[in-house]
C-alpha positions as CSV (number, residue, x, y, z in Angstrom):
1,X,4.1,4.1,26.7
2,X,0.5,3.2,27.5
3,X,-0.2,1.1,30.6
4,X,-0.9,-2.4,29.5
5,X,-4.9,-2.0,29.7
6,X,-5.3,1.3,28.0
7,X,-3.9,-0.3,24.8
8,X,-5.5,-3.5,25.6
9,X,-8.6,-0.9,25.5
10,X,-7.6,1.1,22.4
11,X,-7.3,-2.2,20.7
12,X,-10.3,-2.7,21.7
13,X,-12.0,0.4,20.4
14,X,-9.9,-0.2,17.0
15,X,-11.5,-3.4,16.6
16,X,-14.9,-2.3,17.1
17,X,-14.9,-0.5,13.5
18,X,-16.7,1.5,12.0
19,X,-17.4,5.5,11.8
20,X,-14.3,7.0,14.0
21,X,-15.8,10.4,15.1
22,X,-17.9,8.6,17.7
23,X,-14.6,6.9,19.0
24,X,-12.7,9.5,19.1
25,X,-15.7,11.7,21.1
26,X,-15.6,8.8,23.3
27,X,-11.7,9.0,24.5
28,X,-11.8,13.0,24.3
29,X,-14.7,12.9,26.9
30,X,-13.2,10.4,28.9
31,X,-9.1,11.0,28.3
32,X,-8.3,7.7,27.8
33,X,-8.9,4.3,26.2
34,X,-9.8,2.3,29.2
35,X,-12.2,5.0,30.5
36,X,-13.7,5.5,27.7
37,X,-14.7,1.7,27.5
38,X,-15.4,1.5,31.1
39,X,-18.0,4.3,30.6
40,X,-20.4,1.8,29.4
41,X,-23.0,1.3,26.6
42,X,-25.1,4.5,28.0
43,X,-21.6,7.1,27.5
44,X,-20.7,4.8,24.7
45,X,-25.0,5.7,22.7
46,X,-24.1,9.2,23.7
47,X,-20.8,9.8,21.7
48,X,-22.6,8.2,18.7
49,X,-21.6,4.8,18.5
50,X,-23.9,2.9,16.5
51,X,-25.5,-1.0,17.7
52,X,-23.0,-3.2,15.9
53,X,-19.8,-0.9,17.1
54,X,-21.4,-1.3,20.8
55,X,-22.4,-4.7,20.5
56,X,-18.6,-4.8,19.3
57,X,-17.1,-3.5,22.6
58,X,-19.7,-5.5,24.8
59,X,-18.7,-8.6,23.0
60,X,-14.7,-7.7,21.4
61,X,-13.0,-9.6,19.3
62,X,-10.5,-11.2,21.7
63,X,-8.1,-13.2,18.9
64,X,-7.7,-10.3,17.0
65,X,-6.8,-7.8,20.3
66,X,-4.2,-10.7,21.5
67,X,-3.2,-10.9,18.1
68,X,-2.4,-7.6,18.0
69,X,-0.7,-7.2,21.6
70,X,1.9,-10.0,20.4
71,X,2.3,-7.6,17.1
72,X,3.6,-5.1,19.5
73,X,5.8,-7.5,21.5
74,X,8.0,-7.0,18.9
75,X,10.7,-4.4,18.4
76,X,9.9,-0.9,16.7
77,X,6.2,-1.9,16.7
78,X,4.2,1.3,17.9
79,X,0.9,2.0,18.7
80,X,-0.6,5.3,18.8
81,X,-4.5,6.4,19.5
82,X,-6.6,9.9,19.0
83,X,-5.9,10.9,22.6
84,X,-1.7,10.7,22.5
85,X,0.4,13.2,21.8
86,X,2.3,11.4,19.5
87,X,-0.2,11.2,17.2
88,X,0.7,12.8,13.9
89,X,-0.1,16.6,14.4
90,X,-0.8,17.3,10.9
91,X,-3.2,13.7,10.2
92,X,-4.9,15.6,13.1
93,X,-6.2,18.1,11.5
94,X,-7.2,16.7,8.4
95,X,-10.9,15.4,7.4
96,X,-11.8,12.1,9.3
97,X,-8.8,10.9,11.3
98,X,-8.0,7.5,12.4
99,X,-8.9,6.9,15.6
100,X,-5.3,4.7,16.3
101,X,-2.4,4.2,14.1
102,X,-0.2,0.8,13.9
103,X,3.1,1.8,13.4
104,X,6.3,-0.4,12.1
105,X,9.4,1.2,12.3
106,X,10.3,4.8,13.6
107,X,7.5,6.5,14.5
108,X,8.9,10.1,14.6
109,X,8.7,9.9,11.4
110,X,4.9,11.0,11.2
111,X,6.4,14.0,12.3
112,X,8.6,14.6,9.5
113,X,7.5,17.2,6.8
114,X,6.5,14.6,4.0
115,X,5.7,14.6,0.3
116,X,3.4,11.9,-1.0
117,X,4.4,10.3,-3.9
118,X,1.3,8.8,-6.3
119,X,0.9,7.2,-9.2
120,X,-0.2,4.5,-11.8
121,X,0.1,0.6,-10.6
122,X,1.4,0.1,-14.2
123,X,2.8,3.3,-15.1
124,X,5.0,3.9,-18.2
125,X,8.7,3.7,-18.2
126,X,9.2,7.6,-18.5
127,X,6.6,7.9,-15.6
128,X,8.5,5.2,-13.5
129,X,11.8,7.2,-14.0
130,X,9.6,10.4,-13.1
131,X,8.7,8.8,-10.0
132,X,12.2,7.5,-9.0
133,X,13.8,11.3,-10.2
134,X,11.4,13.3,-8.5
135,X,11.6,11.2,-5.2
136,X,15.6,11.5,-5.3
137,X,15.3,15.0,-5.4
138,X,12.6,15.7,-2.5
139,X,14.6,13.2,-0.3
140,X,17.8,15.0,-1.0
141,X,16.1,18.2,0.0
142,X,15.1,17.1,3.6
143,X,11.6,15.9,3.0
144,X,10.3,12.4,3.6
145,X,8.6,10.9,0.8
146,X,5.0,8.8,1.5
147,X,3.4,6.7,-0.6
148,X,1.2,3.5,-0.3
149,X,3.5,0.6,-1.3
150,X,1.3,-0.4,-4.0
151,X,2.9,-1.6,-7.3
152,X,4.1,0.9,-9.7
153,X,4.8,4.2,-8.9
154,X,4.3,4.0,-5.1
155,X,7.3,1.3,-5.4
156,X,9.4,3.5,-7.6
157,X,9.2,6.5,-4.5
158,X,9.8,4.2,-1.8
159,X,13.1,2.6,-3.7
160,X,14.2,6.0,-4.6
161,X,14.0,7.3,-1.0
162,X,15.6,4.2,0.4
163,X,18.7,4.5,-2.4
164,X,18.8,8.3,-1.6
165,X,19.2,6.6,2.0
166,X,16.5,9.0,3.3
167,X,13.6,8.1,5.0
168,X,10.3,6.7,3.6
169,X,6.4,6.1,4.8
170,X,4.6,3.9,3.3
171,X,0.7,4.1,4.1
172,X,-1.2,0.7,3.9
173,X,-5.2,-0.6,3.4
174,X,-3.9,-3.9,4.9
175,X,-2.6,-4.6,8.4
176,X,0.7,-3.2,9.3
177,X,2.0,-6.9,8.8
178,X,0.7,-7.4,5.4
179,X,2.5,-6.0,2.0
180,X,-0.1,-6.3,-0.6
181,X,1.3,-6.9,-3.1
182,X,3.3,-9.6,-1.7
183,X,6.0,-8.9,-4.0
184,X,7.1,-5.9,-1.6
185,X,7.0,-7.6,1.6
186,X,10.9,-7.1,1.2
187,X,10.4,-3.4,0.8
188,X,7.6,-3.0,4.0
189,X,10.0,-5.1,6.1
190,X,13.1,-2.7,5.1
191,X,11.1,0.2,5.5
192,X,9.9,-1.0,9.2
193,X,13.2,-3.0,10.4
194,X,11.3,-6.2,10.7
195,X,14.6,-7.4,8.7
196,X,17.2,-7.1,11.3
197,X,18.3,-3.8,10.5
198,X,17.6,-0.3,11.6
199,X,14.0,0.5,10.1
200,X,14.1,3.0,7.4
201,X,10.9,4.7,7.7
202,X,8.0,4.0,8.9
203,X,5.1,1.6,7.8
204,X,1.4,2.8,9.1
205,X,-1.9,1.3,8.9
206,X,-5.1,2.1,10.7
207,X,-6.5,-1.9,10.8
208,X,-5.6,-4.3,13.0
209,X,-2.2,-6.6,12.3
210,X,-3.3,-9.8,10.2
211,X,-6.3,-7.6,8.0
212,X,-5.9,-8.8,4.6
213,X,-6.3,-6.9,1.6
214,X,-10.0,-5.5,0.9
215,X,-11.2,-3.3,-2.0
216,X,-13.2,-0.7,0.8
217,X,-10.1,0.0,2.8
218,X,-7.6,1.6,0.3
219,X,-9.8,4.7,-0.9
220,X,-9.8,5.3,3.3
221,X,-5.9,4.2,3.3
222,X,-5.7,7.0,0.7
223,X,-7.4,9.7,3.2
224,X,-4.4,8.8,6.0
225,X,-1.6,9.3,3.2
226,X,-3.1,12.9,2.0
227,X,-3.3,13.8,5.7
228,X,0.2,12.9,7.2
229,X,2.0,14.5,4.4
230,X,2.3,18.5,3.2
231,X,1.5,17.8,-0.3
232,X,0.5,15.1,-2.2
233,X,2.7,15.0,-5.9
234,X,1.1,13.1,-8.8
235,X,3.3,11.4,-11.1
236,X,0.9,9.7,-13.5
237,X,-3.0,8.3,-13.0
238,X,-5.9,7.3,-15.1
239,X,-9.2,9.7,-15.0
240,X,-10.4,7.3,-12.9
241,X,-7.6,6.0,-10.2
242,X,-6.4,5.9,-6.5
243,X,-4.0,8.4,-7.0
244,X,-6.9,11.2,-8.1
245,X,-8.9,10.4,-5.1
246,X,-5.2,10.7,-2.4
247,X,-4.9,14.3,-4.4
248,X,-8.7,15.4,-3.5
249,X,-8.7,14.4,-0.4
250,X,-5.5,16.0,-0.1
251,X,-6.9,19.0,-1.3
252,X,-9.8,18.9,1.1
253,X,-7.6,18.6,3.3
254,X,-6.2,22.5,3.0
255,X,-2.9,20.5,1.3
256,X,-1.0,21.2,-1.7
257,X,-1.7,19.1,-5.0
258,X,0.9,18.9,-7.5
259,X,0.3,17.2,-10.9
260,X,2.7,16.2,-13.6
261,X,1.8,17.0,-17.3
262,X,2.4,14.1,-19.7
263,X,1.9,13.4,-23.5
264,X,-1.6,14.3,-24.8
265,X,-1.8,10.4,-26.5
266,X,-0.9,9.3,-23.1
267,X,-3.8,7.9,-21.3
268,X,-2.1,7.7,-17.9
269,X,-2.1,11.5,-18.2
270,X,-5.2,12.2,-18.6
271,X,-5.8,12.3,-14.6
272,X,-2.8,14.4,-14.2
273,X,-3.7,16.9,-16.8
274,X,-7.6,17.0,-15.1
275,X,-6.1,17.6,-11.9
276,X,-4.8,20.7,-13.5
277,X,-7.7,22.0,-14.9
278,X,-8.7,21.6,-11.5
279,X,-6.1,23.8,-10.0
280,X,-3.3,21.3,-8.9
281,X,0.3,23.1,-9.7
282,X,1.5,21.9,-12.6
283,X,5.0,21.1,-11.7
284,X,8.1,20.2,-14.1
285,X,11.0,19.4,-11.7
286,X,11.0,18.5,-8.0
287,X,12.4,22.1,-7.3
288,X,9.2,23.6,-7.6
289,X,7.7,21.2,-4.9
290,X,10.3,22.1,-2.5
291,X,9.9,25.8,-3.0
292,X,6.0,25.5,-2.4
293,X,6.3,23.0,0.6
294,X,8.9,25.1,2.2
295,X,7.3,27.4,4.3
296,X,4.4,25.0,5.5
297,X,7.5,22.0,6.8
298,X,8.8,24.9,9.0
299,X,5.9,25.7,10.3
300,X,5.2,22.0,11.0
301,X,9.1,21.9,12.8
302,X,7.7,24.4,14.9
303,X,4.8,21.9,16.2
304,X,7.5,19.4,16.7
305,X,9.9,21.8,18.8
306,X,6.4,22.7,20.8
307,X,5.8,19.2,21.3
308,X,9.3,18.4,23.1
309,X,9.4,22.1,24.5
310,X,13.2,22.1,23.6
311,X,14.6,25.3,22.0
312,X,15.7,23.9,18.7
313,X,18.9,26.7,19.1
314,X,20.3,24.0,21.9
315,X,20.7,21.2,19.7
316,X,23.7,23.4,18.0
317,X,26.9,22.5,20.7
318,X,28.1,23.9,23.4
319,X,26.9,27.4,23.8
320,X,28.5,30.9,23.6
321,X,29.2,33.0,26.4
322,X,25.9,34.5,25.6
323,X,23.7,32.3,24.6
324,X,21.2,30.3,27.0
325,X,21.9,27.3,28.7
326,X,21.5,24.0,26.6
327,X,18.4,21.3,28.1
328,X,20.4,19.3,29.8
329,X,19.0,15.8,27.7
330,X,19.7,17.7,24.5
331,X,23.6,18.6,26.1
332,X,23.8,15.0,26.9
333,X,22.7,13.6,23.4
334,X,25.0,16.3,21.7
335,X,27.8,15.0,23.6
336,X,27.1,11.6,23.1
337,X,27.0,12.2,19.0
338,X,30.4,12.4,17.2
339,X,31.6,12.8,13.7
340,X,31.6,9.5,12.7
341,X,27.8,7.8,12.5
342,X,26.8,5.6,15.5
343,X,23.6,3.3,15.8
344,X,20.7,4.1,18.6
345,X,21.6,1.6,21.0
346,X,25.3,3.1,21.7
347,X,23.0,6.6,22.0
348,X,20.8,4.7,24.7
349,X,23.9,3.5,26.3
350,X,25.8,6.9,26.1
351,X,22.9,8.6,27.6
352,X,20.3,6.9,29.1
353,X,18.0,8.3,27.2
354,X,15.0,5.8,26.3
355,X,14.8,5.4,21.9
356,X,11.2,6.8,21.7
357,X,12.6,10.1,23.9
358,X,16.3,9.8,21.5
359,X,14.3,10.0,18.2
360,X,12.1,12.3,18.8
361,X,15.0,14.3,20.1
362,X,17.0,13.4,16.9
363,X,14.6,14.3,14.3
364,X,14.4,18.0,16.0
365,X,17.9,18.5,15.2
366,X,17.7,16.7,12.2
367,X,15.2,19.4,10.8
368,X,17.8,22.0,12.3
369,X,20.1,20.7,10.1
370,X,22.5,19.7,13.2
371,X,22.1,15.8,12.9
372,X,22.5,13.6,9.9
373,X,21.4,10.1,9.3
374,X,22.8,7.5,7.4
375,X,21.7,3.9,7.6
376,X,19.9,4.3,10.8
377,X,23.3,5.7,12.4
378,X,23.2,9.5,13.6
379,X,26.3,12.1,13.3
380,X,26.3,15.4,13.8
381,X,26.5,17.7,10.7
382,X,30.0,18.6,9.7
């Protein structure tokens, strides 16, 4: 957790808008949030902040930083900035990160090797049942499906995770608070267990809680969604759609781009099938997704077993007369797991273990196959 006034100054940084790399210069030279705004308007003209972003943090935005520090009152509401090592490792190395993310739900999520799932806001019925098939099938498979939460297709992937009981990301253009359209502010509020129960995913926005819907933020929402996820899988798009500019950015990104052909009278294929031309995979079953994201989500399990320094061969039981000695925290959460699924508070209880620490812990072993999740409960694998 971040001491109350470096995320009173993060917020404050978020706030400020505008071009992130000059932000994110700013906390890499000083290491964190509130040195970075203590540096002053001299540091702040040097990292490349422009006059309105430091008129911004001379004069902030106070409503909208307390608004957001009463956001994160709340249970499973997360912030994370540039300078944490929580932040997503593979949104870091894509083209223009977010300075901070707001996060609703479980947060280890972002660390999950993840498909995005795109697509039409008024797609055909075979393209809806596309979307819904293909998701069932990557979810199935162990990957986390992303998508926006828009209408259409992006609701189709987040329904079929959610009935696959898998894990879901939805990526917004609004505040982490807002489903637009309001229709799913059901479905953001399952996803982020804002409902009562156990989130199911994770909902993520870069802009403040309370920032209403505006036309400018969802091509940069789209940016965010191409670079926390492996691959980005097209379902069906117009020449000229979100889901076209998610699957170049994701390609600019060094990611995979997959592209489902459709009918040649269909317009809503016509994006897909130029995608192709352009050298996205055409792909006929989810199978081939999995077999091309496979290698790269082991290699990003790797940065996740780096990150909690844990060798991911502990999380199997109690070991063999040759084999090493277990981490003691993982020993302890093995112990505490049985056969039968149990929620995250009886795993705090059982261990003393904060949840932030647990899920971290719980998606390692998850990816090791070891751990299974059902319903926000956790077992370990028969």
């Amino acid at each position: 957790m971040h001491p109350d006034d470096d995320i009173d100054a993060l917020l404050t940084l978020a706030a400020a808008g505008g071009p992130g790399a000059p932000r994110r210069a700013l906390l890499e030279r000083h290491g964190a949030p509130r040195a970075a705004l203590a540096a002053g308007p001299g540091a702040w003209r040097e990292a490349g902040l422009n006059v309105t972003q430091i008129e911004a943090l001379r004069t902030p935005d106070r409503a909208a930083v307390a608004r957001a520090l009463r956001w994160l009152e709340a249970p499973h509401h997360h912030l994370l900035g540039w300078h944490d090592p929580d932040y997503p490792p593979l949104l870091r190395r894509a083209p223009h990160p977010p300075l901070a993310l707001f996060v609703a739900g479980d947060a280890a999520r972002l660390w999950h090797p993840a498909v995005a799932v795109v697509g039409s806001r008024s797609p055909t019925a075979g393209g809806l049942d596309n979307a819904y098939d293909f998701t069932r099938a990557l979810a199935a498979s162990g990957l986390c499906v992303a998508s926006g939460l828009a209408a259409g297709v992006d609701t189709a992937a987040h329904r079929a995770a959610l009935d696959a009981q898998a894990p879901t990301v939805a990526v917004l253009g609004t505040g982490p608070d807002v489903a637009y359209p309001r229709a799913n502010a059901g479905l953001l509020a399952r996803i982020a267990g804002d409902d009562g129960a156990p989130p199911a995913g994770a909902v993520v926005s870069e802009h403040l809680p309370g920032t209403a819907a505006r036309r400018e933020h969802f091509p940069a929402r789209n940016r965010i969604l191409a670079g926390l996820t492996l691959g980005t899988l097209v379902i069906e798009a117009a020449e000229r759609s979100g889901a076209l500019i998610t699957a170049r950015q994701a390609a600019e990104a060094g990611r995979e781009v997959f592209a489902v052909p459709g009918s040649i009278h269909n317009p809503l294929a016509r994006g897909c099938h130029r995608l192709i031309r352009e050298g996205a995979a055409l792909v006929e079953s989810a199978t081939e997704v999995i077999d091309a994201l496979g290698p790269l989500a082991a290699e990003l399990a790797g940065d996740l077993r780096h990150r909690l320094a844990a060798p991911i061969h502990a999380t199997a039981g109690p070991p063999g007369p040759a084999a090493e000695p277990l981490d003691p925290d993982y020993e302890k959460l093995w112990q505490a797991l049985g056969h039968d699924p149990i929620p995250m508070d009886r795993l705090v209880e059982r261990t003393g273990l904060t949840p932030a620490v647990l899920s971290s812990m719980l998606l390692l072993m998850e990816l090791d196959g070891r751990v299974a999740v059902e319903h926000g409960r956790y077992c370990r694998v028969r």
